[in-house]
N, C-alpha and C positions, 0 to 999 in steps of 0.2 A: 290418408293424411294423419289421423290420430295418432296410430304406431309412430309415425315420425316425430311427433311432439317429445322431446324431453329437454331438461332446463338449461337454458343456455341459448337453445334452437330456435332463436326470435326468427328467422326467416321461414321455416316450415311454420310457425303459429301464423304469421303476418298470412300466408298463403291461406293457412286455412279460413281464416278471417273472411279472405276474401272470397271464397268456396265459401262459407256460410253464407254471407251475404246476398248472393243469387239463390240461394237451395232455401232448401222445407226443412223442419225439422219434426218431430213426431212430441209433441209436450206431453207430459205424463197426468191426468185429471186426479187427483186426490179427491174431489166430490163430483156428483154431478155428469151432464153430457155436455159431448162438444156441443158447441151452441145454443147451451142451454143458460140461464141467467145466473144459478145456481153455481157455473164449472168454477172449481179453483185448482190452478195449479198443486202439484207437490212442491214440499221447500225442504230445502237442504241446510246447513250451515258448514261452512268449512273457513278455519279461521279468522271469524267473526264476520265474514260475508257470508251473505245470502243468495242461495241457487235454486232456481225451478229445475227439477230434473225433467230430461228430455233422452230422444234417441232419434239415430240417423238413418235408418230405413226399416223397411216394415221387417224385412228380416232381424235387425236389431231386435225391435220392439217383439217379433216371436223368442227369441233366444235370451230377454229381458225374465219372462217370466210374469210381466206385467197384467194383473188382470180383472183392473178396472179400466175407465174409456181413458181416452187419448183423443188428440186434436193434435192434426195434419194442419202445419201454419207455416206462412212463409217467416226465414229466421228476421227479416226486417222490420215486420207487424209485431212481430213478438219483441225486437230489441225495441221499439218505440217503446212498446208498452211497460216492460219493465223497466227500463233504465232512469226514467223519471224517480222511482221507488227504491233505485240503490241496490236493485236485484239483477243477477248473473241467470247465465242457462250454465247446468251440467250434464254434458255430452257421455251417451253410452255411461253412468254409471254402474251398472252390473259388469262392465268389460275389466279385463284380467289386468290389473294395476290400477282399477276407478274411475275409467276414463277422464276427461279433461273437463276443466270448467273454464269457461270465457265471463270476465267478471265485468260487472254493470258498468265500467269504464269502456270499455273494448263492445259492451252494446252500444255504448252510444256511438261510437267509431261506426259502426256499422250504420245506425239508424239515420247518421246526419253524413256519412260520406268519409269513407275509411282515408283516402286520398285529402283529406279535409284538414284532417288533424294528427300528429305527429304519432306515430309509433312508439307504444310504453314498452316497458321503466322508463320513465325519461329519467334521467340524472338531472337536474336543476342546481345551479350554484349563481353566486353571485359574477357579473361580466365581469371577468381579467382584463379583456380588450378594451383600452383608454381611447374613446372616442370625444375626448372637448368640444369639438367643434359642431358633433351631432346631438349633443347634451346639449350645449347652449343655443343651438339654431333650435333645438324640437322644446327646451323651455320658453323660449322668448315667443315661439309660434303660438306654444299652448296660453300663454298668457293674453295673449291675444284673441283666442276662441272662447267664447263664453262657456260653454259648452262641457269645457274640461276643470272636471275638483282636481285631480292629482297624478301621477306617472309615477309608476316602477319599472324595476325592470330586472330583466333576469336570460340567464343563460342554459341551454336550452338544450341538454343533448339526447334526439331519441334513440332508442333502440337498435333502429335502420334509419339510416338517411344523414342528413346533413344537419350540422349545430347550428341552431339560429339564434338571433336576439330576441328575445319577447318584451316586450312594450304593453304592460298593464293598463289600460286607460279606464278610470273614478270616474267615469259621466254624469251632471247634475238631472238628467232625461237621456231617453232615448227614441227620441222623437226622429222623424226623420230629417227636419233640416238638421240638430245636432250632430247623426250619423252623418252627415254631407260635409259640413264644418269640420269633423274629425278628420275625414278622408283626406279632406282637403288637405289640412294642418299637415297630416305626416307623409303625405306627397309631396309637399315642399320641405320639411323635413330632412325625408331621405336620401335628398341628395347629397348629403354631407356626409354619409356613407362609403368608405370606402368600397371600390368592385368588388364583386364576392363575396362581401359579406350581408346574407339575408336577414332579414326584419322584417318579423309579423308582430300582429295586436292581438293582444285577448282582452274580452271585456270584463272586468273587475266584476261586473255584476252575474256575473256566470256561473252560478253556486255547482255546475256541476264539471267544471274544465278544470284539469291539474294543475296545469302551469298557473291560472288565477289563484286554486287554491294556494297553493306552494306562495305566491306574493303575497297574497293576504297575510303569511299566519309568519312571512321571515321578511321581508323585505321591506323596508320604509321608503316612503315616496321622496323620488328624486325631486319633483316639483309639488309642491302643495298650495293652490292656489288660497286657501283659509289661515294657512300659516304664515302666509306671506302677507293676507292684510293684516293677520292679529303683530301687534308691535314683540319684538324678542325677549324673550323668557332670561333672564340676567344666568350667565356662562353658556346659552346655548350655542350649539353652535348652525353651521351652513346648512343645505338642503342636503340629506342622504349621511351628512356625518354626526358622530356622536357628541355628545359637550364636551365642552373642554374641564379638564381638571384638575 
């Protein structure tokens, strides 16, 4: 599957993805023994991220050249473990073009359920698609749930698959009646949805999902329930639009 990797080819990487995700991979120990307190990964930097080198079978790791220890690890115990820390694996790096790196993003795809979360690059832009009726039914819901500070929202296109809407939701807690209140909210919500067109949520509070970060740092909330009690700021203008001038 490596050989098949070059730029463009987001369905051989998705597959490989998912071949790693069941398989082992062989992590390369820069100190220490497997299992010992001491082991620490090697690290790589390529392009300002960070990679654990690894390799994919023991023939690899002979034809590596490698020769301190190594630790046999399932690639999902490994992707839990790094992707918290913004760390990638890199596959076969001694192989003839540098083998392939899967970056801490695409661990976490792996660690929490590849089938979970949309397949990268995602493109992210602002919704073209004029929905009033799902805007004012999902503000008036959320005004009504304690539960919710603010809504953004964004459009969504991954790699493979299908373009969806994303729905940011600012929760004051995440407690579980709130998450129930939420659920709630945008199940009644969605009906105002035209067919066809899907809608998921990410939670704002998710420092490490893309589509959150992507709202976070471009998007202003379409509802803000704080801006809505504080009285209006003289030429501001509506929820989501800019002042007037």
């Amino acid at each position: 599957m490596l050989r098949q990797i070059t730029p463009g080819r987001y369905d051989a990487y998705e597959a490989l993805l998912h071949a790693l995700a069941d398989g082992q991979v062989w992590m390369l120990l820069w100190h220490g023994q497997a299992g010992s307190p001491d082991a620490q990964y090697g690290n790589m930097e390529i392009d300002g991220l960070g990679y654990a080198p690894c390799v994919t079978s023991a023939q690899e790791l002979a034809a590596s050249g490698w020769n301190r220890s190594h630790e046999l690890v399932a690639v999902r115990d490994v992707a839990r473990a790094l992707y918290p820390d913004r760390w990638g694996i890199w596959l076969n790096p001694h192989a003839p073009g540098g083998g392939v790196g899967i970056p801490w993003a695409d661990l976490r795809r792996i660690a929490t359920g590849l089938d979970r979360m949309p397949a990268g690059p995602l493109r992210l832009t602002e919704p073209a698609i004029e929905l009033p009726q799902f805007y004012a039914l999902l503000t008036q819901n959320a005004h009504r749930t304690p539960a919710v500070r603010s809504l953004r929202r964004a459009w969504v296109q991954p790699s493979l698959g299908t373009p969806y809407l994303a729905i940011g939701l600012d929760l004051y807690d995440t407690g579980q009646a709130s998450v129930d209140s939420v659920r709630a909210m945008m199940q009644q919500s969605v009906a105002a949805v035209p067919d066809g067109l899907p809608v998921s949520t990410v939670a704002m509070s998710d420092a490490y999902d893309p589509v959150a970060m992507w709202l976070l740092a471009n998007a202003r909330p379409f509802y803000d329930r704080e801006a809505h009690l504080a009285p209006p700021a003289p030429g501001a203008g509506g929820y989501g639009y800019p002042q007037q001038r």
